[in-house]
FITOR-692691 format. One line per field, with one value per atom (N, C-alpha, C): chain; residue in one letter; x, y, z; residue number from 1. Coordinates in nm, 3 decimals, always signed. Layout:
residues N
mol A_... .
type A_... .
x X_... .
y Y_... .
z Z_... .
seq NUM_... .
END
This chain:
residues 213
mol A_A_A_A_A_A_A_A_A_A_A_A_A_A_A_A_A_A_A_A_A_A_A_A_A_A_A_A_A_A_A_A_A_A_A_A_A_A_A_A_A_A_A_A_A_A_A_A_A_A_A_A_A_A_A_A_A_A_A_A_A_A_A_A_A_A_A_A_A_A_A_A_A_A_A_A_A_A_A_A_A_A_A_A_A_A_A_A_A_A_A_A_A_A_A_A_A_A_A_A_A_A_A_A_A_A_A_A_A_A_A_A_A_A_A_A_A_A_A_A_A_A_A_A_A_A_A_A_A_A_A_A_A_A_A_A_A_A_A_A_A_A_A_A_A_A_A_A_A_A_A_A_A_A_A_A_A_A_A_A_A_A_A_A_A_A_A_A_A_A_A_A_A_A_A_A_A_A_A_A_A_A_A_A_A_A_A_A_A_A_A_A_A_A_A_A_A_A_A_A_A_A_A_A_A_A_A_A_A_A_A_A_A_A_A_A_A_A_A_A_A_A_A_A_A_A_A_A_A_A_A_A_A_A_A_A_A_A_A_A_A_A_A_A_A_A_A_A_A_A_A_A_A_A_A_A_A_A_A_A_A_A_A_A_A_A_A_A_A_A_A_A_A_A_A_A_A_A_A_A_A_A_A_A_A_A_A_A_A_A_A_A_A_A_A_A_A_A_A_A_A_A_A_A_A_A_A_A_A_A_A_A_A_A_A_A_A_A_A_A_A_A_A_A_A_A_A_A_A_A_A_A_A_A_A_A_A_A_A_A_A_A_A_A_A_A_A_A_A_A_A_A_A_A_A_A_A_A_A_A_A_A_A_A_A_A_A_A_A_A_A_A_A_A_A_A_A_A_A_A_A_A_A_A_A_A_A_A_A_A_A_A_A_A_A_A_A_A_A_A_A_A_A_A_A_A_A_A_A_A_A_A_A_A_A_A_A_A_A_A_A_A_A_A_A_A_A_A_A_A_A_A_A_A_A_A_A_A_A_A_A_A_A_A_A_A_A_A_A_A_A_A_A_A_A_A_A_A_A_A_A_A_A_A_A_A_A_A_A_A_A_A_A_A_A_A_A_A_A_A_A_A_A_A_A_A_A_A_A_A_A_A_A_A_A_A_A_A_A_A_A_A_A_A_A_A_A_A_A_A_A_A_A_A_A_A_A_A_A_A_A_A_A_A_A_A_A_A_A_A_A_A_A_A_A_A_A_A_A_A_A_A_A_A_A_A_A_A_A_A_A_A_A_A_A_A_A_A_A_A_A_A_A_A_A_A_A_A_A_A_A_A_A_A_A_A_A_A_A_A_A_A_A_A_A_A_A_A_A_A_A_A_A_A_A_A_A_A_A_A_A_A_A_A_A_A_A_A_A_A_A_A_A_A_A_A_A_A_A_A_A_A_A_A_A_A_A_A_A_A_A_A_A_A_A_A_A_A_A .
type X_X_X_X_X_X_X_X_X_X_X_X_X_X_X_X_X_X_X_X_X_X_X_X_X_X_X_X_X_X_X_X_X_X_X_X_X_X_X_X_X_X_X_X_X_X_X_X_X_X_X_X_X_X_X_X_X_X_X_X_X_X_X_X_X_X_X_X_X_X_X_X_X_X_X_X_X_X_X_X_X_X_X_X_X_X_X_X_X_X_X_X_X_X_X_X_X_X_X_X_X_X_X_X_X_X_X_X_X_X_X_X_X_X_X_X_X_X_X_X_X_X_X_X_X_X_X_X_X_X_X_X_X_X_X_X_X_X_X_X_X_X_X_X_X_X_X_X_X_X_X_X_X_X_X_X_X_X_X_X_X_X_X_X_X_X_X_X_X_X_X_X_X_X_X_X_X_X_X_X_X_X_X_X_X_X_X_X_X_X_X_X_X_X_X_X_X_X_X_X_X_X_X_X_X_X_X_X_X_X_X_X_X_X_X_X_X_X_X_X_X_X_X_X_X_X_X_X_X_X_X_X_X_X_X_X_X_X_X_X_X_X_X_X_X_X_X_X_X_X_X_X_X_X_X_X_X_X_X_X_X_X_X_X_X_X_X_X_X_X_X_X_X_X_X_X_X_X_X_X_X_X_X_X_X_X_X_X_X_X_X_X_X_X_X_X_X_X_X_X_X_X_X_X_X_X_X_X_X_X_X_X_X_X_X_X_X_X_X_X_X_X_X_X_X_X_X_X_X_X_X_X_X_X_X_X_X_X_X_X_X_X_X_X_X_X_X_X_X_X_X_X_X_X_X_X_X_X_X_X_X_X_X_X_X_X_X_X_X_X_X_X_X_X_X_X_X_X_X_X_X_X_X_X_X_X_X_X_X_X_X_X_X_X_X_X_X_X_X_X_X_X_X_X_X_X_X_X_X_X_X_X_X_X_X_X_X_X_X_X_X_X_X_X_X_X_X_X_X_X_X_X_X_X_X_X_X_X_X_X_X_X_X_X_X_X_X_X_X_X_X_X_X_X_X_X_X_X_X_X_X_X_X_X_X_X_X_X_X_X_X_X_X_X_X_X_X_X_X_X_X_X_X_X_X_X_X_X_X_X_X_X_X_X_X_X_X_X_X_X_X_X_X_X_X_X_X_X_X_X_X_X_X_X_X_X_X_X_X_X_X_X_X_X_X_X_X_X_X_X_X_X_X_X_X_X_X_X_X_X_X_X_X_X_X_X_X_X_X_X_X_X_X_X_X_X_X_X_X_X_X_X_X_X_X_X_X_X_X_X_X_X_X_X_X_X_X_X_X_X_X_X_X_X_X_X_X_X_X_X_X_X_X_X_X_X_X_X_X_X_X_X_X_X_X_X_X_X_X_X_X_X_X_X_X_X_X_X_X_X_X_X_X_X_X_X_X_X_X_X_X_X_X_X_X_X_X_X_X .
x +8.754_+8.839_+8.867_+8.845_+8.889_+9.026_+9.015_+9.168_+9.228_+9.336_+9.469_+9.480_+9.491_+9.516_+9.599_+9.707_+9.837_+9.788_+9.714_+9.672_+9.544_+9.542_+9.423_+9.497_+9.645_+9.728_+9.692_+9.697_+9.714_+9.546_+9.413_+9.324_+9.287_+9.334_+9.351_+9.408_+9.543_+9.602_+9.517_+9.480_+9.400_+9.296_+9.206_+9.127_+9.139_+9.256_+9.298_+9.334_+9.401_+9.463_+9.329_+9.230_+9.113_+9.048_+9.032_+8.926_+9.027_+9.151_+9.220_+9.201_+9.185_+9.185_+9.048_+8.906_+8.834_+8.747_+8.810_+8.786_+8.876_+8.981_+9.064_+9.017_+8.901_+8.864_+8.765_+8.746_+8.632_+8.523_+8.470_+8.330_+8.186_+8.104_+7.974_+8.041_+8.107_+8.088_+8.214_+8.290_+8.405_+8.316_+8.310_+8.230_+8.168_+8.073_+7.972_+8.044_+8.162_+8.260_+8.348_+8.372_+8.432_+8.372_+8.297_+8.141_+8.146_+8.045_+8.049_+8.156_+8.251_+8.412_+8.427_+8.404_+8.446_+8.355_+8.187_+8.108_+8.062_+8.075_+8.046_+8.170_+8.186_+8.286_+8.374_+8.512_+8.549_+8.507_+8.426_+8.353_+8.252_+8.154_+8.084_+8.139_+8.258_+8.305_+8.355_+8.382_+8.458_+8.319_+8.237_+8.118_+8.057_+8.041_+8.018_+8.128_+8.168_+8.297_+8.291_+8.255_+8.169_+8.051_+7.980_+7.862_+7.908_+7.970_+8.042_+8.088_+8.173_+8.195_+8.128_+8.016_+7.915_+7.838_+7.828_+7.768_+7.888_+7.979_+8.050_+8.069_+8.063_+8.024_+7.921_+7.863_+7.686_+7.720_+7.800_+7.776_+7.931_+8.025_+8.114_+8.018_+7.945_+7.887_+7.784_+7.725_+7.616_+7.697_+7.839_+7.886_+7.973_+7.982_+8.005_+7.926_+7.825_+7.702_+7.599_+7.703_+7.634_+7.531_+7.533_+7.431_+7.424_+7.508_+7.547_+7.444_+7.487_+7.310_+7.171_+7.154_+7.045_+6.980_+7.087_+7.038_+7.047_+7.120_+7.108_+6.955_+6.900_+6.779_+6.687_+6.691_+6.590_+6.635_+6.586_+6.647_+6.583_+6.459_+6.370_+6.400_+6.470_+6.496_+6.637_+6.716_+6.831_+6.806_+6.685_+6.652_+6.576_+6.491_+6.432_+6.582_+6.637_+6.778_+6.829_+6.924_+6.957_+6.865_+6.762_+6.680_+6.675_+6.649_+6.634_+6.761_+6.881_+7.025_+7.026_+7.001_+7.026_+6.902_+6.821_+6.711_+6.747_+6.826_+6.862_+6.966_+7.093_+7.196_+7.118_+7.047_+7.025_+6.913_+6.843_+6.834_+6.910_+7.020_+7.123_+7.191_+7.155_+7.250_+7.176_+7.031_+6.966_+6.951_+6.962_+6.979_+7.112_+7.220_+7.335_+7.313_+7.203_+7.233_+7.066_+7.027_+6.951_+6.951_+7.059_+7.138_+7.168_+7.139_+7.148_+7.315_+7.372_+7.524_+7.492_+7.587_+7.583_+7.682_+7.593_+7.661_+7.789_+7.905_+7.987_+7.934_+7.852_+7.832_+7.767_+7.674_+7.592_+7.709_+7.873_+7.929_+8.037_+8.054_+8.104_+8.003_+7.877_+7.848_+7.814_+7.827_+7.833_+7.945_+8.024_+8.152_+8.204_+8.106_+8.115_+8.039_+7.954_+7.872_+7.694_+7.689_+7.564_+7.443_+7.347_+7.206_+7.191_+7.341_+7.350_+7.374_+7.298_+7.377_+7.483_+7.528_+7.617_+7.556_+7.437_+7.357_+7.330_+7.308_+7.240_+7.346_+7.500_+7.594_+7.632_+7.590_+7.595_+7.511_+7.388_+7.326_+7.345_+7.379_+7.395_+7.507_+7.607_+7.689_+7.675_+7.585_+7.558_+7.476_+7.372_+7.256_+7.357_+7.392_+7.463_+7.573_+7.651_+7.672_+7.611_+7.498_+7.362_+7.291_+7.224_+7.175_+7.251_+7.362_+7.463_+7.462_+7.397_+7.402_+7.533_+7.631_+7.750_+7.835_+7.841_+7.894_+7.837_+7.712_+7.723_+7.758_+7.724_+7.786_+7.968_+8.034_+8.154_+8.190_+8.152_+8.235_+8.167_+8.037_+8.074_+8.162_+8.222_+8.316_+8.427_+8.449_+8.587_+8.579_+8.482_+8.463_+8.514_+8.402_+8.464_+8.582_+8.658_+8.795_+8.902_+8.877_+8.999_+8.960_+8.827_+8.749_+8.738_+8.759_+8.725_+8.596_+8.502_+8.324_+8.299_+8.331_+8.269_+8.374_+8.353_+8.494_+8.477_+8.579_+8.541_+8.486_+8.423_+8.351_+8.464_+8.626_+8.690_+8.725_+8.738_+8.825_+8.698_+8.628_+8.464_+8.509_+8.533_+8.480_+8.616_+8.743_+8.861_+8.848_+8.788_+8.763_+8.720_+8.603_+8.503_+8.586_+8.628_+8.725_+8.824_+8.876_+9.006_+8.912_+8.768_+8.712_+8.715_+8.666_+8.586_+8.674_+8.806_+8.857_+8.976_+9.020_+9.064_+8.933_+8.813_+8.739_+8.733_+8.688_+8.738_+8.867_+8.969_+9.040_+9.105_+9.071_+9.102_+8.965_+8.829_+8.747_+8.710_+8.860_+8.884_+8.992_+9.075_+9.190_+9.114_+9.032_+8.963_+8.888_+8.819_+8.725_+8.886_+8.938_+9.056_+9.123_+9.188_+9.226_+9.113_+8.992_+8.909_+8.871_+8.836_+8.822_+8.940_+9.045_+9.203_+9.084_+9.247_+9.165_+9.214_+9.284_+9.340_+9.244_+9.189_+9.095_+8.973_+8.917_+8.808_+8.799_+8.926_+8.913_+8.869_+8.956_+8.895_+8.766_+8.727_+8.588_+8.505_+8.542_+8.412_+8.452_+8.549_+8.536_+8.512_+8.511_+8.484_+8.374_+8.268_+8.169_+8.069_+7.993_+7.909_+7.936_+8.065_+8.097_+8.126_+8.179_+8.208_+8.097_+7.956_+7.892_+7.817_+7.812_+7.773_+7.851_+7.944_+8.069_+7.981_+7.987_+7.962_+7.784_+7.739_+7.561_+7.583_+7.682_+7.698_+7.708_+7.804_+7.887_+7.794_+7.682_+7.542_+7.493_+7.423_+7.388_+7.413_+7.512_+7.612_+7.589_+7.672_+7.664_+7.479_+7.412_+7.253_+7.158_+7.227_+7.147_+7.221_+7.357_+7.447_+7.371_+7.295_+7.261_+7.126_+7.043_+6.930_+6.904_+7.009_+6.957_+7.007_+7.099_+7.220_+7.116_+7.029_+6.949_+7.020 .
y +14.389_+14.426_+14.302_+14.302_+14.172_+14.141_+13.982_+13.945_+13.994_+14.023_+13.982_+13.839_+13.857_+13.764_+13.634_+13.704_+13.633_+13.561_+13.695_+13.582_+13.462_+13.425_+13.326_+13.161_+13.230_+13.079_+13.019_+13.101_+13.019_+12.981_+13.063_+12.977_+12.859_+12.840_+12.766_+12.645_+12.646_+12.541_+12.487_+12.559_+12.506_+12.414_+12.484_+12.401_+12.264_+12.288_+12.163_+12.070_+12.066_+11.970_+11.961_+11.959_+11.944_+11.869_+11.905_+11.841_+11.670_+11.710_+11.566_+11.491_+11.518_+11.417_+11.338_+11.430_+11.395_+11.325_+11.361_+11.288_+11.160_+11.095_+10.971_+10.880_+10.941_+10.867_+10.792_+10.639_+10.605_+10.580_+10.603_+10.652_+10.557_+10.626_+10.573_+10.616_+10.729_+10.740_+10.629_+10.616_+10.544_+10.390_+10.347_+10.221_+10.176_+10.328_+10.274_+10.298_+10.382_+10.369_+10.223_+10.218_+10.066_+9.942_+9.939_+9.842_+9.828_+9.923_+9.968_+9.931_+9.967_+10.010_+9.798_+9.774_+9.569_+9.503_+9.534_+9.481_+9.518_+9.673_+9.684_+9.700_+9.825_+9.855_+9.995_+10.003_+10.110_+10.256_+10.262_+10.354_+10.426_+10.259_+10.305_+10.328_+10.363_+10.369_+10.530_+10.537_+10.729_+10.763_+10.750_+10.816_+10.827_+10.728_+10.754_+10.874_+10.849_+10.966_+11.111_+11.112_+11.238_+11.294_+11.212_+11.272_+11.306_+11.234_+11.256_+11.405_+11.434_+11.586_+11.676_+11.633_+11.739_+11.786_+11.637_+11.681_+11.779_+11.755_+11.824_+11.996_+12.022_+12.139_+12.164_+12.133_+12.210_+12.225_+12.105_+12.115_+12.267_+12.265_+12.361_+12.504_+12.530_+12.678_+12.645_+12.567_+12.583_+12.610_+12.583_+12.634_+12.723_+12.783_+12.938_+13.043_+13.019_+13.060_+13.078_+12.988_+12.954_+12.846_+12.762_+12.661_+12.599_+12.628_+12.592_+12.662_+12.794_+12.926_+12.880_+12.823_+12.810_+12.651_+12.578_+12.449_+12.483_+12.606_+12.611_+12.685_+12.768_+12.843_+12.759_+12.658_+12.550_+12.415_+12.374_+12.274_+12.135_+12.157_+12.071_+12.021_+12.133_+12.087_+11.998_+12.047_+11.951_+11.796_+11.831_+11.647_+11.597_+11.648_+11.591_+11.527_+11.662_+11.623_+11.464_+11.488_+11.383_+11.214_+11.222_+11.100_+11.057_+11.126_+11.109_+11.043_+11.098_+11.048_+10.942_+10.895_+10.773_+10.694_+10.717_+10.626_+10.549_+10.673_+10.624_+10.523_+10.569_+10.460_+10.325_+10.274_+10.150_+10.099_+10.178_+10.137_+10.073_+10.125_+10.045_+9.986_+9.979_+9.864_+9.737_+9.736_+9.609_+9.571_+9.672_+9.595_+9.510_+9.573_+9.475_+9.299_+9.331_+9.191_+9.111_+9.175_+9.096_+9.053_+9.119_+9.040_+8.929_+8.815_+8.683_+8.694_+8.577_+8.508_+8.538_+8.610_+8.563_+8.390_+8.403_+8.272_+8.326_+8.247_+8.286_+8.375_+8.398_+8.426_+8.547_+8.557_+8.697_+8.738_+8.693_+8.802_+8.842_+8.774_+8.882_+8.955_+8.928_+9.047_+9.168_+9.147_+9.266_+9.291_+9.264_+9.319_+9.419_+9.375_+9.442_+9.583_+9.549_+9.718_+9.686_+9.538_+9.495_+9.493_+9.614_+9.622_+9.752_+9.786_+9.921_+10.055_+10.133_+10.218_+10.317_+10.429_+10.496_+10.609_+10.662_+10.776_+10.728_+10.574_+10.519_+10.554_+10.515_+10.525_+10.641_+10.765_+10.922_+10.958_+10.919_+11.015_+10.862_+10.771_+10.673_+10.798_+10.824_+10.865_+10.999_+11.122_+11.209_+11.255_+11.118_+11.102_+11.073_+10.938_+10.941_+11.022_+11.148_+11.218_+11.372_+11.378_+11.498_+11.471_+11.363_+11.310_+11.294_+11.328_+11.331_+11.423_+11.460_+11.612_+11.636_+11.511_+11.571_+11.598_+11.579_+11.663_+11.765_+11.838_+11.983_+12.037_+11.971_+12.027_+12.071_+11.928_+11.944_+12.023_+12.062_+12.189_+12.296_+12.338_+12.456_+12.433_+12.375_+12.402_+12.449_+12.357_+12.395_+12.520_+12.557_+12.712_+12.781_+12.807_+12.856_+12.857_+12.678_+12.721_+12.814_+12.776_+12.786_+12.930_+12.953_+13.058_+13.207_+13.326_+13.435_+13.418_+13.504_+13.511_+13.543_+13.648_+13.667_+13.665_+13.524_+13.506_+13.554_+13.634_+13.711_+13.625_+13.671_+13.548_+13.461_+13.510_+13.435_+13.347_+13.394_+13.277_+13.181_+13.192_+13.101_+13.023_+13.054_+12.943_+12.871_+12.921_+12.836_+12.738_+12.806_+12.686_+12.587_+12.646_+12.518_+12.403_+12.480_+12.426_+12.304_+12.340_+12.288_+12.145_+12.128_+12.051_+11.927_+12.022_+11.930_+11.817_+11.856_+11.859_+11.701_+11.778_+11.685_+11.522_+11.540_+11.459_+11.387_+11.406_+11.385_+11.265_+11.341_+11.284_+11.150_+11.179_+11.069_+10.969_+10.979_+10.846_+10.812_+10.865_+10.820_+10.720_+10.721_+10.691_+10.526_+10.512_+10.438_+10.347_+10.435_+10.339_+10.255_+10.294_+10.234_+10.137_+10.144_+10.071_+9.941_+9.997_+9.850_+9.770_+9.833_+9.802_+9.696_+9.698_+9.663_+9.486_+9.433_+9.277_+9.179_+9.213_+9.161_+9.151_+9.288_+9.315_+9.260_+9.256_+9.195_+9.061_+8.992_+8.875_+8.840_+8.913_+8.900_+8.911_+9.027_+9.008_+8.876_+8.880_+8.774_+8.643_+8.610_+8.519_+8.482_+8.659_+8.677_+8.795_+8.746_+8.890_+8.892_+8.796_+8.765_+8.847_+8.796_+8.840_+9.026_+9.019_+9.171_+9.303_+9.223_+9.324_+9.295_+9.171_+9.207_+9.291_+9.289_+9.407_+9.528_+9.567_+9.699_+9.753_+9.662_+9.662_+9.672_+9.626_+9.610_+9.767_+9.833_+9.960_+10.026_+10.062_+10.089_+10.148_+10.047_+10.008_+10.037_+10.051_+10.129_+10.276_+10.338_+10.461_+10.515_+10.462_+10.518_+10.508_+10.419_+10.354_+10.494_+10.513_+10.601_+10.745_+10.765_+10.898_+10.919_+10.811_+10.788_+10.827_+10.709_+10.728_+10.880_+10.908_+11.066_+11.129_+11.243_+11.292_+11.443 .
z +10.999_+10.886_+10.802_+10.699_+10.587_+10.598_+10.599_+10.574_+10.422_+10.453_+10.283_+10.279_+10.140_+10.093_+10.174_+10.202_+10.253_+10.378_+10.450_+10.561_+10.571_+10.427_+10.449_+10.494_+10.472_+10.498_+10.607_+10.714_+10.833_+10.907_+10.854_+10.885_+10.786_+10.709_+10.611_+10.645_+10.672_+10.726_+10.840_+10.971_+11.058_+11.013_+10.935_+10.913_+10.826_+10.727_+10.653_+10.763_+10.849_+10.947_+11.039_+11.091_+11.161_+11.091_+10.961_+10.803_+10.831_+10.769_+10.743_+10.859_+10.964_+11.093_+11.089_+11.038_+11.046_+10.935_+10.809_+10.675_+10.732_+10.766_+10.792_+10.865_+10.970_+11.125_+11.020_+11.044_+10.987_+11.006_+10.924_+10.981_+10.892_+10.876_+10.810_+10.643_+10.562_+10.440_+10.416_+10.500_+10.490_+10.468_+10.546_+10.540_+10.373_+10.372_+10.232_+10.110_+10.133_+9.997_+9.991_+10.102_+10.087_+9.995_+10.064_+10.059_+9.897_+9.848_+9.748_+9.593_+9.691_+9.581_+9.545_+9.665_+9.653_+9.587_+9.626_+9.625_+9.463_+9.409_+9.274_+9.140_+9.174_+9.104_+9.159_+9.077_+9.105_+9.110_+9.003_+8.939_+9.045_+9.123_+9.222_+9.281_+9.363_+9.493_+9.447_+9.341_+9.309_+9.314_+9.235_+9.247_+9.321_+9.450_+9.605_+9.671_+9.632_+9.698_+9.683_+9.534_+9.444_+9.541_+9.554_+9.619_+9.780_+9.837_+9.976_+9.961_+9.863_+9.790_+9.812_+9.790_+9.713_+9.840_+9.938_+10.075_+10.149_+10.156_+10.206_+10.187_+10.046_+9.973_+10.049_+10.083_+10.115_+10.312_+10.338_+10.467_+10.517_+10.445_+10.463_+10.427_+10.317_+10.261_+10.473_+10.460_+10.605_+10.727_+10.728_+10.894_+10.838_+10.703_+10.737_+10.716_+10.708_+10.740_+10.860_+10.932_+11.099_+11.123_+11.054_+11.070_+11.227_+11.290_+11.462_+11.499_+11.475_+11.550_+11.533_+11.394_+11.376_+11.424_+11.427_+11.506_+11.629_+11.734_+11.864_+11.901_+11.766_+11.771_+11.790_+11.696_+11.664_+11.696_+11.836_+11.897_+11.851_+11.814_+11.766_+11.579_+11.477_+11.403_+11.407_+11.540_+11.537_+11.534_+11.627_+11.678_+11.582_+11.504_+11.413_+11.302_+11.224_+11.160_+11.252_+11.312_+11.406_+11.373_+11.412_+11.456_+11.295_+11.198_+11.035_+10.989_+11.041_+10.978_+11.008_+11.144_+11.245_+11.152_+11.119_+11.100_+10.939_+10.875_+10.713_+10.744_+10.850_+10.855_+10.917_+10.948_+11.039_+10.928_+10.854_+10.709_+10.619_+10.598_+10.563_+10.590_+10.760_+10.803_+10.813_+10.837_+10.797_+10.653_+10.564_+10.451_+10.396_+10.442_+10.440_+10.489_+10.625_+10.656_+10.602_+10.521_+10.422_+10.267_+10.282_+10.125_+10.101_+10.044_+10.025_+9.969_+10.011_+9.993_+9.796_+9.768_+9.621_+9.543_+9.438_+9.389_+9.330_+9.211_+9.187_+9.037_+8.964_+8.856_+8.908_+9.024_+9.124_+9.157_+9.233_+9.287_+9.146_+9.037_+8.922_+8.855_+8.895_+8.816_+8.946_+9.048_+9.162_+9.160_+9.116_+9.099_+8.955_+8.861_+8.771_+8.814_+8.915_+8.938_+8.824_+8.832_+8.771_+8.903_+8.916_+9.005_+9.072_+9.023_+9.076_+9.007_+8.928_+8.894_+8.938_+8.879_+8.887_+8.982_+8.974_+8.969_+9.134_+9.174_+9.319_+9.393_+9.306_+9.401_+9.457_+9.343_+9.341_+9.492_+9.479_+9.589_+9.682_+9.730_+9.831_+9.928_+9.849_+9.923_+9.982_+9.867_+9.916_+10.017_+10.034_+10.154_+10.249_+10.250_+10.382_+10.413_+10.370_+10.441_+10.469_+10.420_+10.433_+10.517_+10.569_+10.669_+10.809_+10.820_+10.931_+10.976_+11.088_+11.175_+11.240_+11.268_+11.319_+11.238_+11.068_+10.985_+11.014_+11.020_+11.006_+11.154_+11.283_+11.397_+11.395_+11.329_+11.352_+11.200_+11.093_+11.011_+11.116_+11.149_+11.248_+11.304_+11.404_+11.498_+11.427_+11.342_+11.256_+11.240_+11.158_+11.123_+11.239_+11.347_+11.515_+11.525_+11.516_+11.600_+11.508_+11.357_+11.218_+11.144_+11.172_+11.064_+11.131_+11.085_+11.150_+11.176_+11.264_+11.289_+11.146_+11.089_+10.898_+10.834_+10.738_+10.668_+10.557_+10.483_+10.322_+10.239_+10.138_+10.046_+10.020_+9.959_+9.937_+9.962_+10.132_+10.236_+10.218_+10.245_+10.221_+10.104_+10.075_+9.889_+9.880_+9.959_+9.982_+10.042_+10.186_+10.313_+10.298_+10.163_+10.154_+10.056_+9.914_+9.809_+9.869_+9.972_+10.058_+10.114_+10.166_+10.286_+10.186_+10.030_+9.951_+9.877_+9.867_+9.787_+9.900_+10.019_+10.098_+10.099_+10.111_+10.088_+9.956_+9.894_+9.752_+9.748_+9.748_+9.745_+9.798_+9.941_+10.066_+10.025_+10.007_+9.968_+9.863_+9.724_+9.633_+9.632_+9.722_+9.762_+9.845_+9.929_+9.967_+9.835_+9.762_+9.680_+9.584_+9.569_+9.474_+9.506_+9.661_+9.721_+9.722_+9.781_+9.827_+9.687_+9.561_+9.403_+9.325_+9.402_+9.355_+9.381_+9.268_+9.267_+9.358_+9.475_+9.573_+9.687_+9.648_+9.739_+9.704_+9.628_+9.524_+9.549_+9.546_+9.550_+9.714_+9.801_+9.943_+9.977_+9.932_+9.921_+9.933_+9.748_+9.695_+9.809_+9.860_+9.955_+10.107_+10.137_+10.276_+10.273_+10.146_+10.126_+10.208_+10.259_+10.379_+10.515_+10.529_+10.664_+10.674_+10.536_+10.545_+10.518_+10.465_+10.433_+10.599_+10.644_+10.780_+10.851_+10.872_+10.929_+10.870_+10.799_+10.758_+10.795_+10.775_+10.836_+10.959_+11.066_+11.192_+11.230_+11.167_+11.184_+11.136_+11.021_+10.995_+11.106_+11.179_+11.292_+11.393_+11.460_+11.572_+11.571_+11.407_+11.412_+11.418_+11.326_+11.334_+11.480_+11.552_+11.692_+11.803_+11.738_+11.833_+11.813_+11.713_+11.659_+11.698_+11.745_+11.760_+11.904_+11.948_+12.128_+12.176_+12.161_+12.196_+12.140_+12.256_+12.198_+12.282 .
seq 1_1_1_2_2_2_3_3_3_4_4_4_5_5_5_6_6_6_7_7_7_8_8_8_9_9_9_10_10_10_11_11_11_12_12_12_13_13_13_14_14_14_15_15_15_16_16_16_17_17_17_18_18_18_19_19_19_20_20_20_21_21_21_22_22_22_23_23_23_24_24_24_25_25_25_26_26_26_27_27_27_28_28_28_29_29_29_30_30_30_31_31_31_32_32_32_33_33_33_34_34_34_35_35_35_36_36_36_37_37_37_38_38_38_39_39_39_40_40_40_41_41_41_42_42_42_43_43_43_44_44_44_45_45_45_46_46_46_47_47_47_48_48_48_49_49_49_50_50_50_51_51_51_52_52_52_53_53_53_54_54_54_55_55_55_56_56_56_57_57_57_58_58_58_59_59_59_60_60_60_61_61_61_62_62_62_63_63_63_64_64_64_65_65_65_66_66_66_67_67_67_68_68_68_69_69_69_70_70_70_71_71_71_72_72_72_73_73_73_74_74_74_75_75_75_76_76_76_77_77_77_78_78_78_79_79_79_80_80_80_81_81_81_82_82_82_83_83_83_84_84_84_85_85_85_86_86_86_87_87_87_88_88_88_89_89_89_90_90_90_91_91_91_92_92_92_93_93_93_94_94_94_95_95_95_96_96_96_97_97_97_98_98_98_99_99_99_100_100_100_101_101_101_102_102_102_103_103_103_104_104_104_105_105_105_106_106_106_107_107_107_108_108_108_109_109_109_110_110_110_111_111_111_112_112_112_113_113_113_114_114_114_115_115_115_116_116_116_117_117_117_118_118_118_119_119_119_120_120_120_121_121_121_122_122_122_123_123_123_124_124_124_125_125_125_126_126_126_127_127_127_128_128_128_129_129_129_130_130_130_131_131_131_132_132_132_133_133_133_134_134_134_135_135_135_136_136_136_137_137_137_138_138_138_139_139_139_140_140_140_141_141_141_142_142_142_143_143_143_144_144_144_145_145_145_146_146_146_147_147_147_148_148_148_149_149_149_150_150_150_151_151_151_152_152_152_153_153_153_154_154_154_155_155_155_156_156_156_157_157_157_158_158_158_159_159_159_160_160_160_161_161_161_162_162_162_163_163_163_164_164_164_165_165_165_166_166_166_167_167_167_168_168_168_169_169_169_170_170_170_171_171_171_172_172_172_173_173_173_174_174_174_175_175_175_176_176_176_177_177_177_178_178_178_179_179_179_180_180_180_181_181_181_182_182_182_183_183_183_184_184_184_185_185_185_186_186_186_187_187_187_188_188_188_189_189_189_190_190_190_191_191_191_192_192_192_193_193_193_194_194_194_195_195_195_196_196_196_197_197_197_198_198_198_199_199_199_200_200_200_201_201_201_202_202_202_203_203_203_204_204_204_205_205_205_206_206_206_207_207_207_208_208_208_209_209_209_210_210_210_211_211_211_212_212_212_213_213_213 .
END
C-alpha cells in the first residue's frame, strides 16, 4: 500500500541521520575536496562538491532501485566495480606524491585554480565518488534499513533530493573552510606535506578496496 504523504517523515528522517553520519566520516571525496579547495581555488572545491552531488544522485536513484540485488546477482561485476574504484584512488594517490614542491609564484597561481579547470574539478569529484562501490553498497543499505521494499516515486525523488542535498552542502562547507586564507596560507607552507597526507589516504583507501575482495 503507498505511503501518505505525512508518513514520508519518519523514513525520511532515518535516512537523513544515516546519510549525515556518513557524508561527515572522512573519507576519499572529503580528502579531494579539501585538497583541491587549498591547493586551487574555492570555486574548485564547490565544484568538486557539485559533482560529489551528482554522484550521489545516481548512486541514491541505484539503491532504490536495488542495485544491492543486482551486485549480489552479479558477483563478478561487483569485483570488477570494486578493483576499478581502488585502482582510480591509488592513481591519485601516486599522483599527489609526484607533484613537484611549488615555487612561490607556482603556489599563487595554484591557488588561484591556474592548471586546473573548473570542468576537471567537476568530474574529479564525480569519478571519485562513482567509482566507489561502497557508496553504492552503503545507500542500499540505507535504503533497506530507512526505505520501504517499493518506495513511491515520490518518497524516491525525496530520499534521493535529501542524500544529495545533505552532500552538497556538508562538502561545500569543507571546500570553504579549506579555501579561507588562513587556511591557504597553511597550506602554501605546509603544501608538500599535506598533499602527501592526502596521496597517503589515496592510497590506503584504494589498496583497502583492492585487497577486500
Amino acid at each position: 500500500m503507498e505511503l501518505s504523504h505525512l508518513s514520508y517523515a519518519a523514513p525520511l528522517l532515518s535516512l537523513a541521520l544515516l546519510w549525515t553520519v556518513a557524508v561527515v566520516t572522512p573519507g576519499p571525496n572529503f580528502f579531494n575536496i579539501a585538497q583541491l579547495a587549498a591547493s586551487c581555488s574555492r570555486r574548485h572545491g564547490v565544484m568538486s562538491a557539485l559533482g560529489v552531488a551528482t554522484g550521489t544522485v545516481l548512486w541514491g536513484l541505484a539503491g532504490g532501485l536495488g542495485i544491492k540485488s543486482l551486485f549480489s546477482a552479479a558477483p563478478t561485476l561487483y569485483l570488477t566495480f570494486k578493483i576499478a574504484g581502488g585502482c582510480y584512488l591509488i592513481y591519485l594517490g601516486l599522483k599527489q606524491f609526484k607533484r613537484k614542491p611549488a615555487t612561490v609564484a607556482g603556489a599563487n597561481n595554484s591557488l588561484n585554480g591556474a592548471g586546473r579547470t573548473l570542468l576537471s574539478a567537476y568530474g574529479r569529484g564525480f569519478l571519485g565518488n562513482m567509482t566507489n562501490p561502497k557508496s553504492a553498497l552503503f545507500v542500499a543499505t540505507i535504503f533497506a534499513t530507512a526505505m520501504p521494499a517499493s518506495p513511491p516515486p515520490m518518497l524516491l525523488a525525496l530520499a534521493v533530493l535529501t542524500m544529495a542535498s545533505l552532500s552538497f552542502t556538508w562538502y561545500c562547507s569543507v571546500a570553504l573552510l579549506f579555501a579561507s586564507r588562513r587556511f591557504a596560507s597553511v597550506y602554501e607552507r605546509s603544501r608538500q606535506w599535506l598533499d602527501r597526507f592526502a596521496g597517503g589516504c589515496y592510497l590506503l583507501f584504494g589498496a583497502h578496496l583492492v585487497a577486500n575482495r
